[in-house]
C-alpha positions in Angstrom: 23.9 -22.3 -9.7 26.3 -25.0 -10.1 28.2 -24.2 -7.6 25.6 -25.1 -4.9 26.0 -28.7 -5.9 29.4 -29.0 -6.0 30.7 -32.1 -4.4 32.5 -29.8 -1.7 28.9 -27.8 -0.8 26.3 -30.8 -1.9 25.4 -31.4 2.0 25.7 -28.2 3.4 23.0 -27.3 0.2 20.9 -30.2 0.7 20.7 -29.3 4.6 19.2 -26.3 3.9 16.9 -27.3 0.7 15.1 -30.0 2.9 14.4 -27.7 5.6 12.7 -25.1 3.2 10.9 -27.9 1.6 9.2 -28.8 4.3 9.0 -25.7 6.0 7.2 -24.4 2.7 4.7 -26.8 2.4 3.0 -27.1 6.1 0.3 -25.0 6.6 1.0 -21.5 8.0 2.8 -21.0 11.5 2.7 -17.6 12.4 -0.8 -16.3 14.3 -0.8 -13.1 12.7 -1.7 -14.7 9.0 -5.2 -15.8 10.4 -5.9 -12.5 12.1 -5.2 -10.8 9.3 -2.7 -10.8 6.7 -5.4 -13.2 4.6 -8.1 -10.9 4.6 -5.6 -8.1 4.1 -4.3 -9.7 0.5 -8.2 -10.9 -0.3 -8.9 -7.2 0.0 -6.5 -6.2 -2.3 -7.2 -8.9 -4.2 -11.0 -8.0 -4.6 -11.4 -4.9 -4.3 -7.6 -2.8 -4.8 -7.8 0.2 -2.5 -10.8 0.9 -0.2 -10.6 4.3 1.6 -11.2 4.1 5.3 -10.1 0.1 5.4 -8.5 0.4 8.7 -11.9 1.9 9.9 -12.8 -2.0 9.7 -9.8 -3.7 11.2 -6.8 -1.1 11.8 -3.9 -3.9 10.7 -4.9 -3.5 6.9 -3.5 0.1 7.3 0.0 -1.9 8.0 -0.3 -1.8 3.9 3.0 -4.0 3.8 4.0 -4.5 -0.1 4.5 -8.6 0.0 0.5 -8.3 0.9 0.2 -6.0 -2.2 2.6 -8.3 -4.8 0.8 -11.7 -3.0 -2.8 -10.6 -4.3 -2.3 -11.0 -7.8 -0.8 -14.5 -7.5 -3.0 -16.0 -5.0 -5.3 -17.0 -7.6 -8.1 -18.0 -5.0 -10.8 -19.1 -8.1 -8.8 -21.2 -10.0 -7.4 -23.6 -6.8 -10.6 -23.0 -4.8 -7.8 -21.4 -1.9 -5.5 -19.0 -1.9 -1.6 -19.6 -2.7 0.6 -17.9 -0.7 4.1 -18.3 -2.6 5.5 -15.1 -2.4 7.9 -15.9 0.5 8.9 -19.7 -0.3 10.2 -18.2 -3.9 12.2 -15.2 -2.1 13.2 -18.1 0.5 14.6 -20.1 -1.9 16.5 -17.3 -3.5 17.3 -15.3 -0.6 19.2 -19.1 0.8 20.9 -19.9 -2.8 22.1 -16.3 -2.6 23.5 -16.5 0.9 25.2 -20.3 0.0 26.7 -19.0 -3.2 28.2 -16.8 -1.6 29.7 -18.1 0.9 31.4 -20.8 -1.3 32.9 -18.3 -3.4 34.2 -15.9 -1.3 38.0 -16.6 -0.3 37.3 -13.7 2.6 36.8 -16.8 5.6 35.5 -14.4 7.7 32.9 -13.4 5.2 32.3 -17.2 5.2 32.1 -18.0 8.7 29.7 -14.3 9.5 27.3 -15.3 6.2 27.1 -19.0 7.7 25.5 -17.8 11.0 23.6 -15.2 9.6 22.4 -17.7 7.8 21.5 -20.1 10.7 19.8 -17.3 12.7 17.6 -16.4 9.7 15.7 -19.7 10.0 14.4 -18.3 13.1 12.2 -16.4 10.8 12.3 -18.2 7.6 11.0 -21.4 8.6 7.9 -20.2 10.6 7.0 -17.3 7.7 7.8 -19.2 4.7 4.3 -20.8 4.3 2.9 -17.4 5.0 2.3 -14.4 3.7 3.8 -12.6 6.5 5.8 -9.3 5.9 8.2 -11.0 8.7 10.4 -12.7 6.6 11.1 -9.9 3.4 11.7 -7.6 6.2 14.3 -9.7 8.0 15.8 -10.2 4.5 15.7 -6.9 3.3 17.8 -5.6 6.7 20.2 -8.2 6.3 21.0 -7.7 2.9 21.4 -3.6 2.8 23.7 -4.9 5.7 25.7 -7.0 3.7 25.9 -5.1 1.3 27.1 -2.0 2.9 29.5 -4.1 4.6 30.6 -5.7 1.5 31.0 -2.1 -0.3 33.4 -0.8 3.2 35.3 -3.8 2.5 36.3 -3.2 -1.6 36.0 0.3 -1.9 33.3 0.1 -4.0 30.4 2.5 -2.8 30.0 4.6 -6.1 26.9 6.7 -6.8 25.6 3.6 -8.7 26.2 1.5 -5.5 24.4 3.8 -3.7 21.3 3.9 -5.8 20.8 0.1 -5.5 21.0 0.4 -1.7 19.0 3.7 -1.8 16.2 1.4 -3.3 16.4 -1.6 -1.2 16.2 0.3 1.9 13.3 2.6 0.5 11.5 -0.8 -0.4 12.1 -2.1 2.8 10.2 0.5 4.6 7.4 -0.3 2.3 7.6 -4.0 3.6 7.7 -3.4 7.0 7.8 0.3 9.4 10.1 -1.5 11.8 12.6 -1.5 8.9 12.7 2.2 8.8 15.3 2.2 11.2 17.6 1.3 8.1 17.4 5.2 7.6 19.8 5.5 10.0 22.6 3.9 7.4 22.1 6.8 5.1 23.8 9.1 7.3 27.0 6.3 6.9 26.1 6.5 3.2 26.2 10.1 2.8 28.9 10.5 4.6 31.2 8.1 3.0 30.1 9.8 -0.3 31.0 12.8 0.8 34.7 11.3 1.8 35.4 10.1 -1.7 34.5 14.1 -3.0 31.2 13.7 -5.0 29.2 16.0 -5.9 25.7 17.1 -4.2 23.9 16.8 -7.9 25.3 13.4 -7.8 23.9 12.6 -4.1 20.8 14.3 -5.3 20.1 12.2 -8.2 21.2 8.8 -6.2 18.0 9.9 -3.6 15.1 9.9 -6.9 14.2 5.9 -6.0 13.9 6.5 -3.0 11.0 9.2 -3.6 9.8 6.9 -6.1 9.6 4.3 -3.8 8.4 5.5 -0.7 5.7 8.0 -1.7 3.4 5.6 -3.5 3.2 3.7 0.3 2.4 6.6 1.9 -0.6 7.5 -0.2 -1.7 4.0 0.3 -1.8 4.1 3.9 -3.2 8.0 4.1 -6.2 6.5 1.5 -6.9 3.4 3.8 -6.5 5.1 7.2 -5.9 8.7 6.8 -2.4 8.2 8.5 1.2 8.6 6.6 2.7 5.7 8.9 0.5 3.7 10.7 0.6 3.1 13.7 2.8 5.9 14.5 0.6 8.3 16.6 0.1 12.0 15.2 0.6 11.2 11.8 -2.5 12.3 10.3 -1.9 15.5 8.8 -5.1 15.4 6.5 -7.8 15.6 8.4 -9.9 13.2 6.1 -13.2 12.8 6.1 -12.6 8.9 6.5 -9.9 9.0 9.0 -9.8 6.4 11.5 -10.1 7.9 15.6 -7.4 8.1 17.2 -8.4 5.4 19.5 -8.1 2.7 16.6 -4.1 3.5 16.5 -3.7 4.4 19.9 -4.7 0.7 20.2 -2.1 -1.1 17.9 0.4 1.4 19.1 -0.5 -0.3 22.4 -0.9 -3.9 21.6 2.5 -3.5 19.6 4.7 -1.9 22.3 3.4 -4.1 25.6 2.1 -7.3 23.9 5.5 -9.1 23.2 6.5 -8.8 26.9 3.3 -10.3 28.3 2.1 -13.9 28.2 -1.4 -15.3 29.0 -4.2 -12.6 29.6 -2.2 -9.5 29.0 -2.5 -6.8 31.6 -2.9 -4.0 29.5 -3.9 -2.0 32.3 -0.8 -2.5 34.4 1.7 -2.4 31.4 1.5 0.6 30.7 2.0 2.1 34.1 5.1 0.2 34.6 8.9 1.6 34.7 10.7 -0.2 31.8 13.0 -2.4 33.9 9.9 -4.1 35.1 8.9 -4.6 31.3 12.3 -6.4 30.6 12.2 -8.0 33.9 8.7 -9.6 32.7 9.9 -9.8 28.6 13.0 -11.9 30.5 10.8 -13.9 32.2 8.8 -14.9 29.3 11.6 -15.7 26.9 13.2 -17.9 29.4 10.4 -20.0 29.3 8.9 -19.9 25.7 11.3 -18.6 23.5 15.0 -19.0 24.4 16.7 -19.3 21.5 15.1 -15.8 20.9 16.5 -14.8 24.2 20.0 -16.4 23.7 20.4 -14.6 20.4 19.1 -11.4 21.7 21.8 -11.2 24.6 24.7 -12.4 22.0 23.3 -9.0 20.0 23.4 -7.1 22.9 26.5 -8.5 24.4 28.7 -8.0 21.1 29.1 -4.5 22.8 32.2 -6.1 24.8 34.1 -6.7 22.3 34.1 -3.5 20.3 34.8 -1.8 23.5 37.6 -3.5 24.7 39.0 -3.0 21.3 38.6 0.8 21.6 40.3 0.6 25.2 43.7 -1.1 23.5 43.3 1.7 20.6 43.1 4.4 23.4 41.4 5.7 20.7 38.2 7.0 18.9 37.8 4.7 16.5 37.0 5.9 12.6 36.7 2.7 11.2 33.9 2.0 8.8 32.7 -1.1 9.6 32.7 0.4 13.7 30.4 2.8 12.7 28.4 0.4 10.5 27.9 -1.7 13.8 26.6 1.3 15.7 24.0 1.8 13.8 23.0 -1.7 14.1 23.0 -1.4 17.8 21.4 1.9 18.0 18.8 0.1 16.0 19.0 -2.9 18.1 18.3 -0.8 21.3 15.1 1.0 19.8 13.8 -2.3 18.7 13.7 -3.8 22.2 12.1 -0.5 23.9 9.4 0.0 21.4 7.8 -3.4 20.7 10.2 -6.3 21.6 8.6 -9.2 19.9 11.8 -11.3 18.2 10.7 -11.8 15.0 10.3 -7.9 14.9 13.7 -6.9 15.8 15.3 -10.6 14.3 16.7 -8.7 11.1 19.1 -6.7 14.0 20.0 -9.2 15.7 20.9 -11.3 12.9 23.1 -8.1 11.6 24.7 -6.7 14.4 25.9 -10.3 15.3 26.9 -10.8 11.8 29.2 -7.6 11.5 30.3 -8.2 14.7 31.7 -11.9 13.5 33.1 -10.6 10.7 35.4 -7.8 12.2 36.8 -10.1 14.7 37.2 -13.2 12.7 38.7 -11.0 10.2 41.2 -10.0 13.4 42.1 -13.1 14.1 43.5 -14.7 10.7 42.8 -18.0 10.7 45.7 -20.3 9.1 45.2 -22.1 6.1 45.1 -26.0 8.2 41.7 -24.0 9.9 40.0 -22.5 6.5 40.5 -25.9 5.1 38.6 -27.6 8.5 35.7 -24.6 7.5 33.2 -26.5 5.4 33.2 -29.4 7.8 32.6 -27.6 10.5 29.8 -26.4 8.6 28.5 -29.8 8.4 28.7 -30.6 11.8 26.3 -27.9 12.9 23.8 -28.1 10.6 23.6 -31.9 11.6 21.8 -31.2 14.5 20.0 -28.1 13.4 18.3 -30.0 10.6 17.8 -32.6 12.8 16.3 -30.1 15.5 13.8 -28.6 12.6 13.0 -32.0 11.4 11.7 -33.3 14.1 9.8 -30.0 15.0 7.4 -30.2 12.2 6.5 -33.6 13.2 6.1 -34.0 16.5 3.8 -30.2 16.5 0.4 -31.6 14.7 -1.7 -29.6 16.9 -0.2 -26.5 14.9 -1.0 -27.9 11.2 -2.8 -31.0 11.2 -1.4 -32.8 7.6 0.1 -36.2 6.1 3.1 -35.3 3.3 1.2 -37.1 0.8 -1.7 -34.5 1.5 0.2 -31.7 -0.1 1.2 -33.2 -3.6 -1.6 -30.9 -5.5 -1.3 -27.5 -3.7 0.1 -26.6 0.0 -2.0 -27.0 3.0 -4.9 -24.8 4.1 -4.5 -23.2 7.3 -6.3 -25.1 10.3 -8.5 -22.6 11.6 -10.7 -22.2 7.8 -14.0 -23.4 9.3 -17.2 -23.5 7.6 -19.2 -21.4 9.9 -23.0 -21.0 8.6 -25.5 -18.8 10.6 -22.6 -16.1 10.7 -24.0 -13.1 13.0 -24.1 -9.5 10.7 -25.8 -6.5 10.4 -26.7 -4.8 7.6 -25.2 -1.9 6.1 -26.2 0.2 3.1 -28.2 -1.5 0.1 -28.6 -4.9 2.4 -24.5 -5.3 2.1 -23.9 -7.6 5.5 -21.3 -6.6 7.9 -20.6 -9.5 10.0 -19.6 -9.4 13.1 -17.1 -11.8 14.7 -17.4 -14.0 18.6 -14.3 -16.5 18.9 -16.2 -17.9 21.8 -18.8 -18.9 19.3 -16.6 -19.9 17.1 -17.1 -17.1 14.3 -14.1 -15.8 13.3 -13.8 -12.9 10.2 -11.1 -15.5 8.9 -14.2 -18.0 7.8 -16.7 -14.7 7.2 -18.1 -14.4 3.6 -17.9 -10.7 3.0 -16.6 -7.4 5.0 -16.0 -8.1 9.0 -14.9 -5.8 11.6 -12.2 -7.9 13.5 -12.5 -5.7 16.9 -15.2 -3.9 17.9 -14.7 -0.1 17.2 -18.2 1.1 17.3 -21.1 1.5 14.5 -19.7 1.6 10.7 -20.7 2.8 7.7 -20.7 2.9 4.2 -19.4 6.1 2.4 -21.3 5.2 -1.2 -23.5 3.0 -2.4 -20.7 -0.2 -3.1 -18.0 -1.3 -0.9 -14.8 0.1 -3.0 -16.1 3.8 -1.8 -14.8 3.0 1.5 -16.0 3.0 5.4 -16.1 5.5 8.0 -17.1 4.8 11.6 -20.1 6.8 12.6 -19.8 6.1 16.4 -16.4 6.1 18.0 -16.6 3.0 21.1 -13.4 2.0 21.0 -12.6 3.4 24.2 -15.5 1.9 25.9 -14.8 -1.6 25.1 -10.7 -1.0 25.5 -10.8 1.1 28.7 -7.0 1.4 28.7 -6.5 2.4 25.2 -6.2 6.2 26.1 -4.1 5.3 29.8 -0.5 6.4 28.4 -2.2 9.2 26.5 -3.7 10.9 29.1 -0.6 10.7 31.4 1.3 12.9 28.6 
């Protein structure tokens, strides 16, 4: 740990530290934590597993496992509020990881890839960090097995061992988020270099046992909450539980998911999902342009490494069997699926972040910088993050309307998220045994963020208790979701 403070790295250290500080102690930036990753971890927090959940709200059957390690340590009756510190702590170590490393390593390509990866991962980090959002593990967690992937190509040192700890980082991954599942794809590299090096099919065998360990435990969570093995992935309810949510409930966060990120305003559901996919990106374009274009920038850097690796197979004349080449593939393979199923950027950041990372490794690596240019490294360093911190700095303070807060109101505990309202007269109906179900109207001014008991975010139709207490679960008795989403079954009718 030393080694972060060294007179050499002190700045470069300090840079980062002060951003996550602050970052870390604002209240929550990302949307998503007030629609539903709070209520999400106060379920598991009160109540463990409920059958049927997602017959409530549909997003608790995203069952990602930072909402299942955050419930235990939110410790909502001692402070009064719950603590969300899960992702500030893997922050923290996830940054003095990345830093260590790259004032280690004498590899100055390693250095100079692991310094932007790092600088594109604040992207994420800094707007997730106060939140419980699955965002930022996932982002982490697709990195990393990156890394280290590329880090075993480069010293020959993918063993069966090495393969088990990557075998359970990418199984956990999936558990964090589904759109990390696309780190399957590695496992063909895996096996395949593990075939090269002549071991044995027992020993491939016994390297997979985390990875069943691992995964099937999240699958039984999400069949008992939704009757689904991945939700939202349409037709994976193989069951046929008495509790299963309709298909209408999935069918609608299978939409929101794919054409959301590529409208802004009032989304045109309706029209989105009639449209040929050009028009999509054409609108998607339009939209990053405007609001997010450091998203956008970074996106066509991702897609543009392409170039490169091209024209280096054109001077090879050659197909290519390098490693790291194929490493990069799957990256961009990944990349690709990422923008045509649901192109929000903080979705698909963790690929961006990696296929630009291996891509700056293998050419900086190419070009073999002199020793007069490794020495010029670390100030370079400097240099950029002057204005990056800088940038961030001034971000969280000229942004109140996001987090309204004075520093010295955070000494005690972090900052409660803005839109916690006291909100008496609640509207609800009753369920079985006089247990209230309350029933949200923004335009009112009730939201299920500030409701005191069960609340079903979007109206899906007439619940109902399946026992006598809450813990035995829900089941919807009338199915409207159809009537008040019309388009919810457009794209499933056309096929």
């Amino acid at each position: 740990m030393s080694i972060l403070f060294n007179r050499k790295y002190v700045l470069i250290t300090l840079a980062f530290a002060i951003l996550l500080v602050v970052a870390g102690i604002v209240a929550p930036l990302n949307w998503d934590s007030g629609e539903y990753h709070y209520l999400s971890i106060k379920w598991y927090e009160s109540y463990k597993l409920v059958p049927g959940l997602a017959n409530l709200h549909g997003r608790y059957a995203f069952n990602p496992a930072t909402f299942v390690l955050s419930a235990p340590y939110s410790f909502t009756d001692i402070f009064g509020q719950a603590l969300y510190t899960l992702n500030y702590v893997i922050a923290l170590m996830f940054y003095a990881f990345i830093l260590k490393s790259i004032y280690l390593s004498k590899n100055t390509a390693m250095q100079i890839a692991l310094f932007i990866a790092a600088i594109i991962l604040l992207k994420v980090t800094l707007g997730n960090i106060s939140s419980p959002s699955p965002d930022l593990l996932a982002a982490y967690m697709v990195f990393y097995c990156t890394y280290l992937i590329l880090n075993g190509i480069i010293n020959d040192t993918i063993t069966p061992g090495y393969i088990v700890k990557l075998l359970v980082f990418i199984s956990f991954a999936v558990t964090v988020k589904i759109t990390t599942v696309l780190l399957g794809f590695s496992l063909f590299l895996l096996l395949h270099i593990a075939l090269k090096k002549g071991y044995q099919f027992r020993q491939i065998f016994f390297a997979s046992i985390p990875l069943i360990l691992i995964i099937v435990p999240f699958l039984v969570r999400n069949v008992v909450m939704s009757g689904y093995l991945f939700y939202p992935v349409v037709g994976t309810n193989f069951f046929n539980l008495s509790y299963e949510v309709p298909p209408e409930v999935i069918r609608l966060d299978y939409v929101f998911c794919k054409f959301g990120p590529s409208q802004n305003g009032n989304p045109d559901y309706y029209l989105f999902q009639t449209l040929p996919i050009l028009d999509r990106i054409k609108s998607w374009f339009t939209l990053y342009v405007s609001h997010h274009p450091t998203g956008l920038i970074l996106t066509l850097l991702a897609f543009l490494s392409v170039i490169p690796w091209m024209l280096l197979l054109l001077k090879k004349r050659k197909r290519s069997c390098n490693l790291i080449f194929t490493l990069w593939i799957i990256l961009y393979l990944s990349l690709i699926i990422w923008f045509v199923s649901s192109p929000e950027f903080r979705f698909g950041i963790s690929y961006v972040a990696s296929t630009i990372f291996v891509s700056v490794y293998y050419f900086s690596y190419k070009i073999r910088f002199s020793e007069n240019i490794q020495k010029k490294l670390l100030f370079s360093f400097k240099v950029l993050l002057l204005p990056l911190t800088i940038h961030y700095l001034s971000f969280f303070h000229l942004h109140p309307a996001s987090y309204r807060f004075m520093f010295q109101s955070v000494l005690i505990k972090p900052l409660k998220d803005y839109r916690y309202k006291h909100t008496p007269d609640f509207p609800f109906v009753l369920l079985r045994n006089g247990q209230k179900l309350y029933i949200p109207n923004d335009k009112e001014g009730f939201s299920c963020l500030n409701a005191e008991g069960p609340c079903m975010n979007w109206p899906y139709g007439k619940l109902k208790m399946r026992g006598e207490k809450i813990e035995d679960g829900f089941i919807l008795e009338t199915n409207e979701v159809e009537k008040n989403f019309p388009y919810v079954n457009i794209l499933f009718k056309e096929k």
